[in-house]
C-alpha positions as CSV (number, residue, x, y, z in Angstrom):
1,X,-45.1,37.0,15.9
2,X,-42.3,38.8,13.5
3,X,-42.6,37.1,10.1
4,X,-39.0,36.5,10.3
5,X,-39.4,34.0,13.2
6,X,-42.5,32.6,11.5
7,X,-40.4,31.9,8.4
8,X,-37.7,30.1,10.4
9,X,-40.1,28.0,12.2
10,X,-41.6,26.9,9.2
11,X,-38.3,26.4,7.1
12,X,-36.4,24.5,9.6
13,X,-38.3,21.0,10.0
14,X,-38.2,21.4,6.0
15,X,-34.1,21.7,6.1
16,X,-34.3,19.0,8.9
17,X,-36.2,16.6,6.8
18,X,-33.9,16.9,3.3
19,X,-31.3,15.9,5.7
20,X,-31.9,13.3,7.1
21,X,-33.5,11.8,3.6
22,X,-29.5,11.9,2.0
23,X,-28.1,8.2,2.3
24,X,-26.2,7.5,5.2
25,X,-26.7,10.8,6.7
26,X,-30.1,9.9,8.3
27,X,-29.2,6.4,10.0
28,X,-26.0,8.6,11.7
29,X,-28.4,11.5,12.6
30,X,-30.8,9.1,14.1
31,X,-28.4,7.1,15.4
32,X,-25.1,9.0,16.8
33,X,-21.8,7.5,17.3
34,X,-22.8,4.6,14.4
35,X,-21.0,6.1,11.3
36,X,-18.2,3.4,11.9
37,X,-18.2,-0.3,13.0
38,X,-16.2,-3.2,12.4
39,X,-17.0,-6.8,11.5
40,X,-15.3,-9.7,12.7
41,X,-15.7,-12.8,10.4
42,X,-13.4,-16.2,11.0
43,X,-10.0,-14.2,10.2
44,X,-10.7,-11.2,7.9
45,X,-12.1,-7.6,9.8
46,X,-14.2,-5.6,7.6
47,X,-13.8,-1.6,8.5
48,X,-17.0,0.1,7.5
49,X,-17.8,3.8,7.3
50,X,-21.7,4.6,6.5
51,X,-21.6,8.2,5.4
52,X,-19.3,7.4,2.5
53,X,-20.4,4.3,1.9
54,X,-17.2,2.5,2.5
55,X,-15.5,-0.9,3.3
56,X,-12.1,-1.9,4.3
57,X,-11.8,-5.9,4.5
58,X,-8.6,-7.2,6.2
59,X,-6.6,-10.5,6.3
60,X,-5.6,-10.3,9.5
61,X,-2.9,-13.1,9.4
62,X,-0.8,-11.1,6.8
63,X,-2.3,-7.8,7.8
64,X,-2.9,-7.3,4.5
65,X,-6.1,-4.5,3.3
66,X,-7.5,-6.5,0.3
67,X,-10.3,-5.0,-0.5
68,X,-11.4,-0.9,-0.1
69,X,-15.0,-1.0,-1.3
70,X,-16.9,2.7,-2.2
71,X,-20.0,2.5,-3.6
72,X,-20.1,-1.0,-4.6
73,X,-16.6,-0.1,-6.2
74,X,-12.9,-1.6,-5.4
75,X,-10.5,1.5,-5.3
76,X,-8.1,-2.0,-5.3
77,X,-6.9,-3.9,-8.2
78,X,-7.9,-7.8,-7.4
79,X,-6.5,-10.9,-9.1
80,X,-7.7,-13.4,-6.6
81,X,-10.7,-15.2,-7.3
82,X,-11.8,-16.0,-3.3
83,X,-10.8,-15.2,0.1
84,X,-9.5,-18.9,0.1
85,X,-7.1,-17.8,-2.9
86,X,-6.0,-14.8,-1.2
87,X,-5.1,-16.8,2.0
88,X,-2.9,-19.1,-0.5
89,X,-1.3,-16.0,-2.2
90,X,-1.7,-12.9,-1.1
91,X,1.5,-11.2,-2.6
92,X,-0.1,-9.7,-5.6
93,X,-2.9,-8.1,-3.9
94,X,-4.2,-5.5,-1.7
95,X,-1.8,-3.7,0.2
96,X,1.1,-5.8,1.1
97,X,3.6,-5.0,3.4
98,X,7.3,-5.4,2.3
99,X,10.3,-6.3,5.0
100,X,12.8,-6.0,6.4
101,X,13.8,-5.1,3.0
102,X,11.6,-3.5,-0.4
103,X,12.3,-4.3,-3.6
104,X,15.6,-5.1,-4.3
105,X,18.7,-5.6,-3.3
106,X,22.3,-5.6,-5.8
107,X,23.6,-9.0,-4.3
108,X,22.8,-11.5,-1.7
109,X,23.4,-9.5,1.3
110,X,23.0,-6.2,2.9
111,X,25.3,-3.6,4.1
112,X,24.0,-1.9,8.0
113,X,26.2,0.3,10.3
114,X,29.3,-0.1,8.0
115,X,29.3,-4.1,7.9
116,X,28.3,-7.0,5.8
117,X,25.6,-9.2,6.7
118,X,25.3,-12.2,4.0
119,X,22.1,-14.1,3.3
120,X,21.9,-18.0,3.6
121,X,19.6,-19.3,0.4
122,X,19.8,-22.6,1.7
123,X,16.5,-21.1,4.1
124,X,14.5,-20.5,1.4
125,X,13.3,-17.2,2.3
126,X,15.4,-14.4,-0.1
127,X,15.8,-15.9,-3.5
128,X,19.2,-15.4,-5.1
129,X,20.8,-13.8,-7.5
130,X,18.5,-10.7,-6.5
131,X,16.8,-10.7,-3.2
132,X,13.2,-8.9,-3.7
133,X,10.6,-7.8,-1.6
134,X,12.0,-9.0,2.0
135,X,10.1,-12.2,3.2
136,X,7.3,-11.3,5.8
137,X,4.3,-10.5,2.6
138,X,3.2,-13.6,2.6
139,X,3.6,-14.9,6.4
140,X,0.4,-15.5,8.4
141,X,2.0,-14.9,11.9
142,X,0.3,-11.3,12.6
143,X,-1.7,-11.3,15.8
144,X,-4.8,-9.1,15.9
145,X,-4.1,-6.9,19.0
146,X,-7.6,-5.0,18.5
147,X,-10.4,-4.2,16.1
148,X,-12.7,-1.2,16.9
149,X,-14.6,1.5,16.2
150,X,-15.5,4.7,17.7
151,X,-16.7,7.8,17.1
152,X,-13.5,9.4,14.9
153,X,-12.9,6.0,12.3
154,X,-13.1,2.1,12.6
155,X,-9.4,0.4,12.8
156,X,-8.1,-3.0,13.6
157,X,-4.5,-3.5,15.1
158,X,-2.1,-6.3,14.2
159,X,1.5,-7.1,15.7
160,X,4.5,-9.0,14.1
161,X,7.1,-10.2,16.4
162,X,10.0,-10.7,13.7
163,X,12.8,-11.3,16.5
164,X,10.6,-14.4,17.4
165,X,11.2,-16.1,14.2
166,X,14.9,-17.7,13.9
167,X,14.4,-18.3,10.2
168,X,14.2,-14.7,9.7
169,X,16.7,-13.3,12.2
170,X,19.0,-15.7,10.7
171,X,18.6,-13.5,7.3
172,X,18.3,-10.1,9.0
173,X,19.7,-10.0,12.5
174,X,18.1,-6.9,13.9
175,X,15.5,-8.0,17.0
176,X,12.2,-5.7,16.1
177,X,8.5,-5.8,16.2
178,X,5.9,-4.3,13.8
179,X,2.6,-3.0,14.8
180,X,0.2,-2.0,11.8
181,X,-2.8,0.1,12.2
182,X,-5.3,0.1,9.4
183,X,-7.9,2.7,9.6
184,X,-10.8,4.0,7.8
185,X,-11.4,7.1,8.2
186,X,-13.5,10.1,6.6
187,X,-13.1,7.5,3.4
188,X,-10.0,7.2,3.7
189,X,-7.9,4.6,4.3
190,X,-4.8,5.1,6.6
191,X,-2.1,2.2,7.1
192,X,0.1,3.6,9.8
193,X,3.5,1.4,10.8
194,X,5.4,1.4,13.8
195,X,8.8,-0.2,14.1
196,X,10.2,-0.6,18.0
197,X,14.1,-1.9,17.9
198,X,14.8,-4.1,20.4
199,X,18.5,-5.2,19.4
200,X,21.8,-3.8,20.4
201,X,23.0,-2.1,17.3
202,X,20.8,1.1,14.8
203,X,18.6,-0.8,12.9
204,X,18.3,0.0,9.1
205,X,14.6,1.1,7.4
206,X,14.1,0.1,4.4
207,X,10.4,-0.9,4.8
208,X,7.5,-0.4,2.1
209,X,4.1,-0.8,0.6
210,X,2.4,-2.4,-2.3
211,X,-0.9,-1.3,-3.1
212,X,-2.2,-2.2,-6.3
213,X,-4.8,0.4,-7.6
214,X,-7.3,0.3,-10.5
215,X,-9.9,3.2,-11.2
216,X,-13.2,1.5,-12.1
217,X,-13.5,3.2,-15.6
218,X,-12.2,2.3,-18.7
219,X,-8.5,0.9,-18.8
220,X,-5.0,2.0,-17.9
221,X,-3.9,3.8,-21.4
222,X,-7.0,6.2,-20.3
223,X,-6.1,7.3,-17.3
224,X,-3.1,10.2,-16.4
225,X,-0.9,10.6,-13.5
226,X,0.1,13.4,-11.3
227,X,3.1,12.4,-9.9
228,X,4.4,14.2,-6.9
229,X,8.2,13.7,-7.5
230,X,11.1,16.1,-9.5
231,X,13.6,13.0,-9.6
232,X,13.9,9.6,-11.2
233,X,16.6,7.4,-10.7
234,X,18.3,5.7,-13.8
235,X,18.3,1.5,-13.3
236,X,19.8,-1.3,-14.7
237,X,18.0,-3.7,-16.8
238,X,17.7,-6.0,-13.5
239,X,15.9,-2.6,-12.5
240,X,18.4,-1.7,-9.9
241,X,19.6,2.0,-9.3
242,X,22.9,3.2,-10.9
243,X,23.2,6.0,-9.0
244,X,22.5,8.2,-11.9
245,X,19.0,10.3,-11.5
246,X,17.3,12.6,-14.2
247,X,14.3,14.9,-13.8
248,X,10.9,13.4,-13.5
249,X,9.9,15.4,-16.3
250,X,12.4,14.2,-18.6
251,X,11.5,10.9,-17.9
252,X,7.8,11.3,-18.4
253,X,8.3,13.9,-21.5
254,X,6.7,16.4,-19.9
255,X,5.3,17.9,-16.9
256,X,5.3,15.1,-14.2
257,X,2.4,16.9,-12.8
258,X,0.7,16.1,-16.1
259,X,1.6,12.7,-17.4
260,X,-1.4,11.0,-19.9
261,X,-0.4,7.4,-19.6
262,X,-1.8,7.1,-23.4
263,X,2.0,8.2,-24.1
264,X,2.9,4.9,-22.8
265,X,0.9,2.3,-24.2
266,X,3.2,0.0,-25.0
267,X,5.7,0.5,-21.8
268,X,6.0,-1.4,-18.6
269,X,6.6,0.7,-15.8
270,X,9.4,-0.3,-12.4
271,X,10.7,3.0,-11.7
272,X,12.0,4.7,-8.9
273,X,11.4,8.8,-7.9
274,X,12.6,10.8,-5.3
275,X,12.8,14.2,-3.8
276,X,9.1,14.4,-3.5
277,X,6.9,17.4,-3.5
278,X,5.7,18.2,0.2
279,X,3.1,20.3,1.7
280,X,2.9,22.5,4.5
281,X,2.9,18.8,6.9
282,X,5.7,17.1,4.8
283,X,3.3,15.0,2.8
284,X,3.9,13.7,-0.6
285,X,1.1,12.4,-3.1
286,X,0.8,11.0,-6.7
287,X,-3.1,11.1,-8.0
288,X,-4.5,8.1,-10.9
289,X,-7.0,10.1,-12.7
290,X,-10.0,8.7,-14.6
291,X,-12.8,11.3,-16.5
292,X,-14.9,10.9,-13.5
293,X,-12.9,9.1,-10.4
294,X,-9.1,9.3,-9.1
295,X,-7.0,7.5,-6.3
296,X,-4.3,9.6,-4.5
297,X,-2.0,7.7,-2.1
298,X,-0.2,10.3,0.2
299,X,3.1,9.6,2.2
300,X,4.2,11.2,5.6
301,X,7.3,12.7,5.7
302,X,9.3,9.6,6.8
303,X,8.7,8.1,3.4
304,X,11.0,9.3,0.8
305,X,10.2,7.6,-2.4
306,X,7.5,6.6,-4.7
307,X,7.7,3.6,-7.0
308,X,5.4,3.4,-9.9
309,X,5.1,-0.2,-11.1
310,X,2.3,-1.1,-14.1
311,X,2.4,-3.6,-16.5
312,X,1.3,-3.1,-20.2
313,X,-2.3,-4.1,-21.1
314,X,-2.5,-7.8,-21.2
315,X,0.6,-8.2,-18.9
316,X,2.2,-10.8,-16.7
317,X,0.8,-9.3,-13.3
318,X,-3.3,-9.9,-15.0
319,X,-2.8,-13.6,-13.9
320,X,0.4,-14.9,-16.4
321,X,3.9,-14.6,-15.1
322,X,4.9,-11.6,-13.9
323,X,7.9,-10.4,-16.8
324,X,11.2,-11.5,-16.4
325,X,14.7,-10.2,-18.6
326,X,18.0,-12.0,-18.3
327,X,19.8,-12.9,-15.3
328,X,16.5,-11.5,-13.6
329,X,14.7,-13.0,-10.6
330,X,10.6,-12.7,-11.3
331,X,9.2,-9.3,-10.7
332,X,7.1,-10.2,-7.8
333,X,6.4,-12.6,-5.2
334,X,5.7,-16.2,-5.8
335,X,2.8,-18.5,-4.6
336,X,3.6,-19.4,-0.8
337,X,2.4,-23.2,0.7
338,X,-1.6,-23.6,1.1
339,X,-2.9,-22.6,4.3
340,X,-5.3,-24.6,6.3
341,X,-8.5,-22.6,7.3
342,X,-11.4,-24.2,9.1
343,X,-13.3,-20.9,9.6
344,X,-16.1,-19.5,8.1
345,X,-16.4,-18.8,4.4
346,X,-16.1,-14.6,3.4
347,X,-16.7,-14.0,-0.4
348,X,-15.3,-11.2,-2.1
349,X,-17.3,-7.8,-1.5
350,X,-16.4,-6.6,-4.7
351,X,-15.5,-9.6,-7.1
352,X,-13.4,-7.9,-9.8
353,X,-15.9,-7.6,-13.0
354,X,-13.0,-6.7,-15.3
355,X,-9.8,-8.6,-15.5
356,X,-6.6,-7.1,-14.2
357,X,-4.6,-8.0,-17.5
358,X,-8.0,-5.9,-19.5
359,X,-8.5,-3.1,-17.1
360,X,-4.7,-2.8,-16.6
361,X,-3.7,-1.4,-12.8
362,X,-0.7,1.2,-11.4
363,X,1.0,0.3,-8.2
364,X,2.1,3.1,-6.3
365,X,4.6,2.1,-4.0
366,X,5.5,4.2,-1.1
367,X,8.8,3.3,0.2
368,X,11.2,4.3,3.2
369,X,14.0,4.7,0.6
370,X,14.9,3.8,-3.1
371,X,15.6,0.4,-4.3
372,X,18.6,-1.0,-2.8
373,X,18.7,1.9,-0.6
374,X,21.0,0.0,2.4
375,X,23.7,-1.2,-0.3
376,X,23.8,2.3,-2.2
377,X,24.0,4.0,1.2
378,X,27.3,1.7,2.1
379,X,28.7,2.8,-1.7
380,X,28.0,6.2,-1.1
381,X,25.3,6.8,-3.9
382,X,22.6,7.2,-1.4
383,X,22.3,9.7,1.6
384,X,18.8,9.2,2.9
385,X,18.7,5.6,4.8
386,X,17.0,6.1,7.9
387,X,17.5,4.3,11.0
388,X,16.1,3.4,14.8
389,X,18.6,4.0,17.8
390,X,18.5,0.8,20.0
391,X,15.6,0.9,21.8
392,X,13.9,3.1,19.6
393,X,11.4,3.1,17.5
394,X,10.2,5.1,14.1
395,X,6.6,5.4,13.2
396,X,4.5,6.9,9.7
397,X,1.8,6.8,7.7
398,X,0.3,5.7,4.0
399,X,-3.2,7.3,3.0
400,X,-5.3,6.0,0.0
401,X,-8.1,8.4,-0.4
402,X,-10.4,7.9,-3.8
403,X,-12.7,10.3,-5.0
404,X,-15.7,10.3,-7.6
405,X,-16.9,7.3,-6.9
């Protein structure tokens, strides 16, 4: 036998066995098509990918990704104490959905295909003087369509029928439904939105997420940014846009590719950027970097803007109340009615070891235009407010990919 044959037959059960001894890698070699599964517990899904060691969790009621587990490590910022809590008040964690409308709006009421639509306090639903956030991140009225895994990612599908509340088509009268796909994949996790318009007239997107991020290692006057956007848009002190913009770099003092938030110790961040840096597939992306781990949250090309929201160390969003200036509504949503739950009891995968208002946390906020975006369109300060044809529908994509840990 040629000694290079004998060489390969004694080499290969030696490669064979160091791979299948590398975690992960040997239960999906022995056992093909079981990298992903999904776990079905009362009314939370857990996503779960082997090979990297990673788990989604999911309210499924507000469709809300609350927890992304790697390594024993939340890639999210958590200031709930329980699942219980969550279920109670989920608007200041995970990844929460904001609509019809995000952030907020100049007056109480919204401008769509060239007319006026005013908004009825008396509801309850959009508070005055400055409507924020929409009013379906706190509902429970998402229906699970499907939870699954296969041999590509795990994924669990949820449906909202807005039109179907009266309460809400009373605020915003545009018939639609939302389906949400959240999906873990290659440790990543995707949240992919699809609007279908079911009414008779264009229906305005102004849609956005929420994710509130934390790197597990040391605090937020550590870690740096890299900030995929050249513009920033100038606001009010009720953090509304004027209409005037300046560079990113300007605003960040220096390359926005490069931004230590050490400069900014003392600063509260609720800023608005635009015309965001694409690659070859229209993406956009702003990385949190630690020493050791980062988080980058990428946008598809539908997405046009990037809020960064962070409050200073010891802040109102660690478990206080979230800052307020004059003549301004709070920053972020506020506890909704108790919700009754007879299922089974879920604890936290990753109980959060170090408080929010310690650790500190940066929101990256992908949104379908800037603040206010349906208003500034109607004054002619804003040219980039998207919308669906009557019987349309628009569809894209947030990833939230961490590395390093």
């Amino acid at each position: 036998m040629p000694n290079v044959l004998k060489w390969r037959m004694a080499v290969t059960p030696m490669i064979i066995g160091v791979i299948l001894a590398l975690p992960g890698i040997a239960d999906a070699a022995k056992a093909p098509g079981t990298r992903y599964s999904v776990r079905t517990i009362g009314d939370i899904v857990q996503l779960r990918d082997n090979i990297t060691d990673s788990t989604v969790s999911v309210l499924t009621g507000t469709s809300n990704a609350y927890e992304f587990v790697v390594h024993g490590k939340n890639v999210i910022s958590m200031n709930i104490p329980s699942t219980t809590a969550l279920r109670n008040n989920p608007g200041l964690n995970g990844v929460p959905f904001l609509a019809p409308f995000a952030n907020r709006l100049d007056e109480m009421g919204f401008y769509a295909n060239g007319k006026k639509y005013s908004f009825d306090p008396g509801i309850g639903n959009v508070r005055a003087p400055i409507p924020q956030q929409g009013f379906v991140n706190s509902t429970h009225d998402w229906k699970l369509v499907t939870a699954k895994a296969d041999a590509n990612s795990a994924y669990v599908v949820s449906k909202l029928d807005f039109y179907r509340n009266p309460d809400w088509m009373k605020q915003f009268p545009f018939a639609q439904t939302y389906t949400m796909t959240i999906r873990l994949k290659n440790g990543t996790l995707e949240v992919n939105m699809k609007i279908d318009n079911f009414s008779t007239q264009p229906l305005p997107v102004s849609i956005g997420y929420h994710p509130y991020l934390a790197l597990p290692e040391t605090d937020r006057n550590h870690w740096s940014l890299d900030f995929g956007a050249d513009t920033h848009w100038l606001e009010t002190d009720a953090h509304l846009p004027t209409g005037e913009k300046e560079s990113s770099d300007t605003f960040f003092g220096g390359d926005h590719h490069n931004v230590p938030l050490s400069r900014f110790p003392d600063k509260r961040f609720d800023d608005v950027f635009s015309d965001l840096d694409r690659d070859a597939q229209g993406r956009a992306s702003v990385v949190i970097k630690g020493d050791t781990t980062s988080i980058k949250v990428t946008a598809g090309p539908k997405i046009k803007t990037f809020l960064l929201y962070s409050e200073v160390l010891g802040g109102g969003a660690g478990g206080g109340t979230p800052a307020t200036g004059a003549g301004i509504a709070p920053a972020r949503p506020q506890a909704a009615p108790a919700v009754a739950y007879d299922g089974p009891v879920v604890p936290l995968t990753a109980p959060n070891d170090v408080p929010r208002n310690t650790r500190g946390f940066i929101a990256i906020e992908p949104m379908v235009g800037i603040t206010d975006s349906m208003n500034m369109a109607q004054k002619g300060q804003y040219n980039e407010l998207q919308y669906i044809a009557p019987g349309g529908s628009w569809n894209e994509s947030i990833w939230i990919s961490p590395s390093g840990y």
